[in-house]
C-alpha positions, 0 to 999 in steps of 0.5 A, spaced: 782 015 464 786 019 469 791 023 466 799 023 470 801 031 471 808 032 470 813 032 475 817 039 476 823 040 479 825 046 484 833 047 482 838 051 487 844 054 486 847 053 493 854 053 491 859 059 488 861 057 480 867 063 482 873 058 479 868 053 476 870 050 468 867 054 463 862 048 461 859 048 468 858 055 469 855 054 462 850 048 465 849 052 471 846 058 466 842 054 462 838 051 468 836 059 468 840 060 474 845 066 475 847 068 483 848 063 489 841 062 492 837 064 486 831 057 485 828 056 478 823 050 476 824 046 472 821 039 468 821 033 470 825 030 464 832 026 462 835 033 459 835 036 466 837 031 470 843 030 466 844 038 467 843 037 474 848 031 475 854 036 471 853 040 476 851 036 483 856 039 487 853 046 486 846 045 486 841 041 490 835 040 486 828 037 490 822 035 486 816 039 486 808 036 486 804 038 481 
């Protein structure tokens, strides 16, 4: 029986959390991310995406084959 690798999912901070409300620019630091350009990979899992969708407008995430 084949074992399934976990996805992962590459995250960037592409926008500048400057006037951003304070639970986003928490989100944002808790995705690992702290200057605009920076990447982090993250799993693949229910608790990232909804980071991710609090933040949309800020990051832009692709996903990463392991």
């Amino acid at each position: 029986m084949a074992t399934k690798k976990a996805a992962s999912l590459k995250v960037k901070l592409v926008k500048s959390t400057i006037g951003s409300k304070k639970d986003q620019i928490a989100t944002v630091e808790a995705l690992g991310l702290r200057k605009v350009g920076d990447e982090v990979i993250q799993p693949d899992n229910a608790q990232t995406r909804g980071k991710i969708n609090k933040v949309c407008h800020l990051v832009e995430a692709t996903e990463v084959k392991a």
